[in-house]
C-alpha positions as CSV (number, residue, x, y, z in Angstrom):
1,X,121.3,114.8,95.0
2,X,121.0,111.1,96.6
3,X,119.3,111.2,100.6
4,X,122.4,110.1,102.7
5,X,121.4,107.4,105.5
6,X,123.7,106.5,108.3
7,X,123.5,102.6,108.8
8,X,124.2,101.7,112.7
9,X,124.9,97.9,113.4
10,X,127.7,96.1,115.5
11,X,127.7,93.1,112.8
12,X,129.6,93.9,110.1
13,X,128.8,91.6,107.5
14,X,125.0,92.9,108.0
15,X,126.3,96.2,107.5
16,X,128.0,95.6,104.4
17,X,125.2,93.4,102.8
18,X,123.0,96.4,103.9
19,X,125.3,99.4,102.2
20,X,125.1,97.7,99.1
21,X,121.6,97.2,99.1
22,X,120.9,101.2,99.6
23,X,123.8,102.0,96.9
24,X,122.0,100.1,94.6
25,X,118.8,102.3,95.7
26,X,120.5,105.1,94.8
27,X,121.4,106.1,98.5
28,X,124.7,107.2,99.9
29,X,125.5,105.5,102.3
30,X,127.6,106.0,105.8
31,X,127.9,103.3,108.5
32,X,128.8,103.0,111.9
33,X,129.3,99.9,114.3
34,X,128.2,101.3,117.4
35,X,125.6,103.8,118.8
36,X,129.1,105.8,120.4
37,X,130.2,106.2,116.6
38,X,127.4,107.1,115.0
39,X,127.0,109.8,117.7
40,X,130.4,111.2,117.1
41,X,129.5,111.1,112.9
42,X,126.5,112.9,113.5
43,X,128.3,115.9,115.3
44,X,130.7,116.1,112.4
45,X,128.1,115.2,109.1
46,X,124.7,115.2,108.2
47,X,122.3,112.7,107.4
48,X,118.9,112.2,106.3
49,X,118.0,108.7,107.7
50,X,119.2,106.6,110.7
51,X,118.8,103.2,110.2
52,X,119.8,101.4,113.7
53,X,119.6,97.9,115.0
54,X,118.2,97.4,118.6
55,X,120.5,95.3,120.2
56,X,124.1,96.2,120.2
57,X,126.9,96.0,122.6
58,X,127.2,99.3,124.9
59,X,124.6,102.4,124.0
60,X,121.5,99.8,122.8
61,X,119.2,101.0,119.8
62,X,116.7,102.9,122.6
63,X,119.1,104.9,124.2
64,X,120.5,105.6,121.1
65,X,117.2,107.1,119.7
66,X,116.7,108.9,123.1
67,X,120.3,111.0,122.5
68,X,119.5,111.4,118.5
69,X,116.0,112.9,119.3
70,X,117.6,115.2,122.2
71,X,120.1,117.2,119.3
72,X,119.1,115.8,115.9
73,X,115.0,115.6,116.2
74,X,114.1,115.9,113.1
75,X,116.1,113.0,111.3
76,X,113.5,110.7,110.5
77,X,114.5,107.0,112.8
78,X,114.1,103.8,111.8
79,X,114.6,100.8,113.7
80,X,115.9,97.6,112.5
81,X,114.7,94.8,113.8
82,X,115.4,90.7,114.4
83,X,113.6,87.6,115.9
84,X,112.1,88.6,119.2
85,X,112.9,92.8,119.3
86,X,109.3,93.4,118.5
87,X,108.2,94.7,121.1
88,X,111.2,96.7,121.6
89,X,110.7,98.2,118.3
90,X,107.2,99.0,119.7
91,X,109.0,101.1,122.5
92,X,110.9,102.8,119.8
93,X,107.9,104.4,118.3
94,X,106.9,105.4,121.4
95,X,109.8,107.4,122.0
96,X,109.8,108.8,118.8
97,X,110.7,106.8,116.1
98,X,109.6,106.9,112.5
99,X,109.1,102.9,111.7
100,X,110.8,99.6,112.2
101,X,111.7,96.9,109.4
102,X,112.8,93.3,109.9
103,X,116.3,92.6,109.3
104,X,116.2,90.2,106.5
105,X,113.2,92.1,105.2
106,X,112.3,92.5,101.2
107,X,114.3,95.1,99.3
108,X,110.6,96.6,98.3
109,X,109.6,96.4,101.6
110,X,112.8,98.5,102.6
111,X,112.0,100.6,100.3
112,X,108.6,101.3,100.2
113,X,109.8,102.0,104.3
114,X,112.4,104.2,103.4
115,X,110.3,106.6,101.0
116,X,107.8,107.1,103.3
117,X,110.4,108.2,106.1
118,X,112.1,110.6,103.7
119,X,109.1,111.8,102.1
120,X,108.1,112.7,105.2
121,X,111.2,114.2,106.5
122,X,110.5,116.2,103.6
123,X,107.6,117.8,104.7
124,X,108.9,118.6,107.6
125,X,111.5,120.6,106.2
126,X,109.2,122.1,104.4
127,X,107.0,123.3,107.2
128,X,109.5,124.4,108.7
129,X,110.5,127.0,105.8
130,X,107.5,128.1,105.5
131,X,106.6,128.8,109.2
132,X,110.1,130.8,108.8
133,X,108.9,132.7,106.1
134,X,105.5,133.5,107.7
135,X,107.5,134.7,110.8
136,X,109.6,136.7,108.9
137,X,107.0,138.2,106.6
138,X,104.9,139.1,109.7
139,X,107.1,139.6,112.5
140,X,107.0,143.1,114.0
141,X,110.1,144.1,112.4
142,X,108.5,144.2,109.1
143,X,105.7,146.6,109.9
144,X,108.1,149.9,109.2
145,X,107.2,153.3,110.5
146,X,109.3,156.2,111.8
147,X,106.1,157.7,113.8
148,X,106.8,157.3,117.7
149,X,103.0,157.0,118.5
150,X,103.5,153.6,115.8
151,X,106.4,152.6,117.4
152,X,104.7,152.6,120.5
153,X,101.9,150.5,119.7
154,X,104.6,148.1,118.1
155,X,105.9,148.0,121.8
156,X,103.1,147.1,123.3
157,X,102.2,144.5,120.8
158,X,105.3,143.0,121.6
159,X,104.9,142.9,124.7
160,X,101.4,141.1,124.8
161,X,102.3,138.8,122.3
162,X,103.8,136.8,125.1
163,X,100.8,136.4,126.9
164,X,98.5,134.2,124.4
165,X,95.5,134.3,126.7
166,X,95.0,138.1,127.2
167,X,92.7,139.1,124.8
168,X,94.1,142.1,122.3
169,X,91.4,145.2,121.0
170,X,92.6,146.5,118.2
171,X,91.7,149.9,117.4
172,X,91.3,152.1,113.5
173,X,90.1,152.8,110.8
174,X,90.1,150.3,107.5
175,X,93.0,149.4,106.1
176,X,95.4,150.9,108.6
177,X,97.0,147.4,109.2
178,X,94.9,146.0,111.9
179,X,95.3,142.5,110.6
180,X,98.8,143.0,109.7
181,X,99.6,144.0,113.2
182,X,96.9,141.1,114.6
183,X,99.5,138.5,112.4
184,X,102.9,140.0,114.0
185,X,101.4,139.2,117.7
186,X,100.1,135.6,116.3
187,X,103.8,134.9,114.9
188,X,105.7,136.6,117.6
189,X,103.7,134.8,120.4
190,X,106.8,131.8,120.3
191,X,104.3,129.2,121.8
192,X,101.5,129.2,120.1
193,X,102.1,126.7,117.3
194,X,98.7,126.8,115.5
195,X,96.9,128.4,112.7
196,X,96.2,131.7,112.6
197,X,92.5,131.9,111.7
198,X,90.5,135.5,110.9
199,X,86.6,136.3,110.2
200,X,85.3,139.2,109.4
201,X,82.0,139.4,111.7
202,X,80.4,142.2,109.1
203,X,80.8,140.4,105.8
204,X,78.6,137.3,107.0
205,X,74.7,136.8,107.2
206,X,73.8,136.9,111.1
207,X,71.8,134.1,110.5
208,X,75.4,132.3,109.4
209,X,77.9,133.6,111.9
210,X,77.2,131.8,114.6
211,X,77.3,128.6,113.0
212,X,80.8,129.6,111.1
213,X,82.4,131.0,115.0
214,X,81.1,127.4,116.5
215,X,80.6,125.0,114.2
216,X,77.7,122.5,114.6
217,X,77.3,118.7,115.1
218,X,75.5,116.4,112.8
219,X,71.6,116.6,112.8
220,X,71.8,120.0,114.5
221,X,69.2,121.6,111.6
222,X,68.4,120.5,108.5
223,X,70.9,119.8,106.3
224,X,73.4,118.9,108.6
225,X,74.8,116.2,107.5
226,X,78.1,115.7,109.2
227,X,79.4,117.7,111.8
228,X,81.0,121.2,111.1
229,X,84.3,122.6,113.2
230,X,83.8,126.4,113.6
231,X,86.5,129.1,113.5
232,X,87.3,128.6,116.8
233,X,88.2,125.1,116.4
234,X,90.0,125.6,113.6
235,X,92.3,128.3,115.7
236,X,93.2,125.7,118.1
237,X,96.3,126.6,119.6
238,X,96.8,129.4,117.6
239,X,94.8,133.0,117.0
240,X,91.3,133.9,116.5
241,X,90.7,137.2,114.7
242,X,87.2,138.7,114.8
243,X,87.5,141.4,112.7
244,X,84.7,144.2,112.4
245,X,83.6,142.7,116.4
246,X,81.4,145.6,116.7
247,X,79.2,144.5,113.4
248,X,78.4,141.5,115.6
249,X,74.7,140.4,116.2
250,X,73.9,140.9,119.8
251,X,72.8,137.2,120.3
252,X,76.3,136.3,119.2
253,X,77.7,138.7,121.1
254,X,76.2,137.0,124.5
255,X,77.8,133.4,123.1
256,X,81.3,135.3,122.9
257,X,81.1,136.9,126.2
258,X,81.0,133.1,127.6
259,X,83.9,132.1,125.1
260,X,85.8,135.4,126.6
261,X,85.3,134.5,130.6
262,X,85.1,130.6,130.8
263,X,86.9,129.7,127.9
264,X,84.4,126.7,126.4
265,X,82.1,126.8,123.7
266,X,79.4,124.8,122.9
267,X,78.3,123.7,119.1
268,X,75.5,124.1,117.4
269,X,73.0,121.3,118.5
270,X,75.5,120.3,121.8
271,X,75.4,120.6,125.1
272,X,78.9,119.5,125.4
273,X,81.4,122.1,126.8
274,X,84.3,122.4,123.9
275,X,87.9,124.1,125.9
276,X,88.7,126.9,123.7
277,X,92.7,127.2,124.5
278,X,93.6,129.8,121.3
279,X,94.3,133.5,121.5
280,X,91.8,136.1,120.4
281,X,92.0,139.3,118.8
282,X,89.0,141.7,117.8
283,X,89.4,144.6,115.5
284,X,86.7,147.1,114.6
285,X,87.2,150.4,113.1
286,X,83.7,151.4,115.1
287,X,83.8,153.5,118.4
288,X,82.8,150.4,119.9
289,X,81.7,153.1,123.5
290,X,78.9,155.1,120.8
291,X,77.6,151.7,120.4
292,X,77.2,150.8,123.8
293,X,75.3,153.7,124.6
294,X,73.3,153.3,121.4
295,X,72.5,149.6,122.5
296,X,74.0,148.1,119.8
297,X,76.9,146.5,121.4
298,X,77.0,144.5,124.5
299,X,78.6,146.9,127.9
300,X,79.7,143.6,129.5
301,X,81.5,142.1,126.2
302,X,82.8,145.6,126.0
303,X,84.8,145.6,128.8
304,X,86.0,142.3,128.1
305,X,87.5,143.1,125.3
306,X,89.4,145.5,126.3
307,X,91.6,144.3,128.2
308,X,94.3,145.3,126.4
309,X,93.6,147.9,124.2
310,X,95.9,149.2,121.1
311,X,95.0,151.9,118.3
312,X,96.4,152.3,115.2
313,X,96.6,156.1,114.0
314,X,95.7,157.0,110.7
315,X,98.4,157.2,107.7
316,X,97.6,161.0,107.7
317,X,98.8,161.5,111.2
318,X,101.7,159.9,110.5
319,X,102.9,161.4,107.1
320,X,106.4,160.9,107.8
321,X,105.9,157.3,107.7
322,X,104.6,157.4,103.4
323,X,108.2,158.0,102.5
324,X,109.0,154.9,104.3
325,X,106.2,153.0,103.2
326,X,106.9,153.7,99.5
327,X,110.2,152.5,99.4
328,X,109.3,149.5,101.7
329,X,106.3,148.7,99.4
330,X,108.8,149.2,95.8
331,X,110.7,146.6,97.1
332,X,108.0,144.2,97.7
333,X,106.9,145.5,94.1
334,X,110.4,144.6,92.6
335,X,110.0,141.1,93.4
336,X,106.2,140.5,93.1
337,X,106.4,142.1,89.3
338,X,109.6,141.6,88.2
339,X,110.6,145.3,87.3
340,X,114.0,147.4,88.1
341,X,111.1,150.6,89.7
342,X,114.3,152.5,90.3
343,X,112.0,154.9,92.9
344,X,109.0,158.0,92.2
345,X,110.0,161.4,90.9
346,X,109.9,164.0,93.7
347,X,106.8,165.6,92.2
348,X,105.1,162.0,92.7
349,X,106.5,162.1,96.5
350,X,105.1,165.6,97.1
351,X,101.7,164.4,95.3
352,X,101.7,161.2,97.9
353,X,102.5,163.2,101.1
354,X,99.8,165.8,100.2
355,X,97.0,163.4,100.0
356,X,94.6,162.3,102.9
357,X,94.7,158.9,102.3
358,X,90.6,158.1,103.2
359,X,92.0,154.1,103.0
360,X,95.5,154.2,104.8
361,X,98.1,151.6,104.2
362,X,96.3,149.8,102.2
363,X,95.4,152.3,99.8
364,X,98.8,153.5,99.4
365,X,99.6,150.1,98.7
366,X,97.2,149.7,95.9
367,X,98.5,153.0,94.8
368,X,101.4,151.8,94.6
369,X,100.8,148.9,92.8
370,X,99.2,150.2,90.1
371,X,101.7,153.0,89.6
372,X,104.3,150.4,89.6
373,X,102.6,148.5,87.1
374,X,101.6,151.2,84.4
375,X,105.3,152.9,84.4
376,X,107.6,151.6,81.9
377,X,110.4,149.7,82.4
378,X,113.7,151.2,84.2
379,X,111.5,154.8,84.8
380,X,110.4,156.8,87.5
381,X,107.1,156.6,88.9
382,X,105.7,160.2,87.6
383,X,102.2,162.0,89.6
384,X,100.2,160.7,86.0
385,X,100.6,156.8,87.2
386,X,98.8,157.6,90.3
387,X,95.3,157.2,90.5
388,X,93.5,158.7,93.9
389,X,90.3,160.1,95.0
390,X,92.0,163.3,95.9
391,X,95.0,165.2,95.6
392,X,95.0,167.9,98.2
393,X,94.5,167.3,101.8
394,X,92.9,170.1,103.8
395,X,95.2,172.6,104.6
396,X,98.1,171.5,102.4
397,X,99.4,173.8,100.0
398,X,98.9,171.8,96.1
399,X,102.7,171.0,94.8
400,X,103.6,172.0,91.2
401,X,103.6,168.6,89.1
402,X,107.0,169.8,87.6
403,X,108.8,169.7,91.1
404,X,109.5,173.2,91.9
405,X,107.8,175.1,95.2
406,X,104.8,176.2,93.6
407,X,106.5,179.7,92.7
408,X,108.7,179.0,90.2
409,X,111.8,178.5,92.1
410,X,112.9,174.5,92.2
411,X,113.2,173.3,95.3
412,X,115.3,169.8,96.3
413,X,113.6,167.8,98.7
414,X,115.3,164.2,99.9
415,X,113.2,161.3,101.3
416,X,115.7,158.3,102.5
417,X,115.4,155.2,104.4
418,X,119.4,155.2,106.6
419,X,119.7,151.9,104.7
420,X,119.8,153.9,100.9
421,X,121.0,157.4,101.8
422,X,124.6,158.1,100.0
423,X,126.2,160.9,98.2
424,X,125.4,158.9,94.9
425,X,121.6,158.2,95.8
426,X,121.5,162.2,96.7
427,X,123.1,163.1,93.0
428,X,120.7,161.1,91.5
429,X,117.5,162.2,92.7
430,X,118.9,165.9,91.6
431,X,119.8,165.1,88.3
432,X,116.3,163.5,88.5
433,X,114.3,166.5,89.9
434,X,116.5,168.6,87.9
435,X,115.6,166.6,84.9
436,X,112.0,166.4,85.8
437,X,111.9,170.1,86.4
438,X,113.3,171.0,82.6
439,X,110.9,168.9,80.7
440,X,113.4,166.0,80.1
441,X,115.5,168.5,78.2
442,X,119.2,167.6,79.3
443,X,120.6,170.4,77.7
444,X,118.6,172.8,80.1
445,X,119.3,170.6,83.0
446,X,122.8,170.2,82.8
447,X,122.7,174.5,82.7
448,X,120.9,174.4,85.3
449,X,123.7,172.6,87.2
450,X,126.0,174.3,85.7
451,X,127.5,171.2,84.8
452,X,128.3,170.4,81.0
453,X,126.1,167.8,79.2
454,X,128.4,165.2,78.6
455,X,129.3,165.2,82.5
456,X,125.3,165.2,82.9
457,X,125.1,162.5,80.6
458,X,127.7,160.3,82.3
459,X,125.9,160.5,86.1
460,X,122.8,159.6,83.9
461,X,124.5,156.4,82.7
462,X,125.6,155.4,86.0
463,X,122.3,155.8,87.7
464,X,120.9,153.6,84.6
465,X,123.9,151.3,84.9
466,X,123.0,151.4,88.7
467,X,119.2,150.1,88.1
């Protein structure tokens, strides 16, 4: 599809000379003899170029860009210019415009002008779909949970995530979703338009953490080449996380209590003062209290990091939220391997919500993963595609692999999100307990429901049919 440009210019023979010079670019072309018209096209089509002359009778080419930058800031603005507009043009790119050409300017020059502009308005657009999808992929409503002490802690997230410099503590063990949750506040904070940048304090050499927090400047040791922006640099305008903060070196530890209260740095090798003006969160899954008592952690930095304190439970003190999990995860699955995963038998369920799950959401994820990749196509994820370190949680009684109680009676137990509960999605997962419970023997199973097997066999072809 051909980039459309809108050509503004009160001469008219200019304006045709210039239409059929983009035609024959390939470009389609609208045109408009004042600023007041081209105003009144914009509100009622879109465009992917302006080109506008300077000088015209009424609304002149700068007042014109002013109004198109106020609604329409993203179409990429060039100014045409004659004899003597220069300077004017000049003003334009001040005020926001891509470029200017002379009027009687080469059709390669015009072009070579043009491609830039739209190349560039291209990239644009792309940021912008991608920042959408990174707000949309880690915005609070996709962390799902139907625990109230979770929902909670969503709260409160939310509710710091508008103030970008209070520093946020996060709280749990590993792989309970510290970073996931650290990446909702980032992308929910509205104005904080930069990178969101992480480190993970325990997983570098203390004599290399400092220098990859800070950065350095040229000369600084040997080997220093060039200089080197830190973390922190790199998370201008955006979020720091320092992840596993309580694995930090305690010489470190004094350099980030001076980031924390006076918010400069200085790098490696400098004694210039570097403004820090990014959000930071720290996560640890330490009792970060033991280690100030033990001496291990700083008592000052301690209680400037918690500010604002927020702990994530453990999956296993929030069971309820696995059945949502799974089905949140299978439909991540669906797309990411390309399979139908119609759902888990409800001997797979039972085995899931009796586990302890040592590695949280992450290792149900990974679970889940796996599972989803080892099951055949169009089946139900059956207890053999798991793979765990245990199956019985303290306390729980073991479920029967063939879906009854565990004394011989069958037992029908239903685990819906309120988006895929229905009376068809409830006969299904009987005929597939049912199904599971009588060895795949259909015969038994439609006994069993006392239905006869050709009406078993026709539910069974819808819920294929369904997939």
């Amino acid at each position: 599809m051909s980039s459309s440009i809108l050509v503004v210019d009160d001469q008219q023979s200019f304006r045709f000379v210039l239409e059929k010079q983009l035609r024959n670019m390939g470009f389609s072309v609208t045109t408009a003899s004042s600023a007041e018209e081209a105003l009144s096209l914009l509100r009622r089509q879109s465009v992917d170029l302006i080109l506008s002359d300077m000088v015209m009778p009424g609304i002149d080419g700068l007042a014109f860009l002013s109004l198109v930058r106020e609604t329409w800031s993203t179409i990429p603005f060039i100014v045409i210019t004659s004899h003597g507009t220069v300077a004017s043009a000049v003003e334009a790119l001040k005020l926001g415009a891509f470029d200017y050409v002379e009027k009687h300017c080469s059709t390669d020059e015009l072009k070579i002008t043009l491609a830039r502009a739209l190349d560039y308005q291209a990239l644009l657009s792309e940021n912008e779909q991608l920042k959408q999808h990174l707000n949309q992929e880690y915005s609070f409503h996709n962390i799902v949970t139907g625990c109230p002490t979770m929902r909670h802690v969503l709260e409160m997230a939310a509710n710091v995530a508008t103030a970008p410099r209070t520093t946020v503590a996060l709280f749990g063990e590993s792989g309970c979703g510290k970073e996931v949750l650290a990446r909702a506040i980032h992308f929910s904070s509205g104005g904080m338009p930069g990178n969101f940048v992480g480190i993970n304090c325990a997983a570098i050499p203390e004599t290399l953490l400092e220098n990859e927090l800070f950065g350095h400047v040229r000369g600084a040791f040997t080997g220093a080449d060039r200089d080197r922006e830190g973390k922190i640099s790199q998370a201008r305008s955006g979020t720091l996380l320092l992840d596993e903060i309580g694995d930090m070196p305690l010489d470190v530890q004094a350099k980030l209590l001076r980031l924390l209260e006076d918010r400069v740095f200085e790098k490696i090798g400098s004694n210039q003062p570097v403004n820090v003006d990014c959000r930071i969160i720290v996560a640890t899954n330490h009792n970060l209290h033991s280690l100030v008592e033990a001496g291990r952690f700083r008592r000052d930095l301690y209680h400037r990091i918690n500010v604002f304190p927020l702990t994530i439970p453990p999956l296993r003190d929030r069971r309820q939220d696995i059945v949502i999990l799974v089905d949140h995860f299978l439909k991540k699955l669906r797309n990411h391997l390309g399979k139908s995963l119609p759902g888990i038998s409800q001997s797979a369920m039972n085995r899931l919500l009796a586990y302890d799950w040592p590695g949280n959401v992450r290792e149900l994820r990974n679970c889940l993963e796996r599972a989803a990749i080892l099951v055949p196509e169009g089946a139900l994820i059956l207890p053999e595609h798991f793979s765990m370190g245990s199956d019985q949680a303290p306390g729980n009684p073991a479920p029967s692999d063939d879906g009854t109680a565990g004394n011989g009676e069958l037992e029908y137990r239903f685990f819906f999100t309120p988006d895929d509960i229905s009376l068809d999605a409830i006969n299904q997962r009987v005929l597939d307990i049912t199904l599971e419970h009588c060895a795949g023997n259909k015969t038994k199973a439609a006994a069993l429901l006392k239905i006869s097997r050709n009406t078993f066999y026709y539910h069974r072809a819808k819920q294929v049919i369904a997939c």
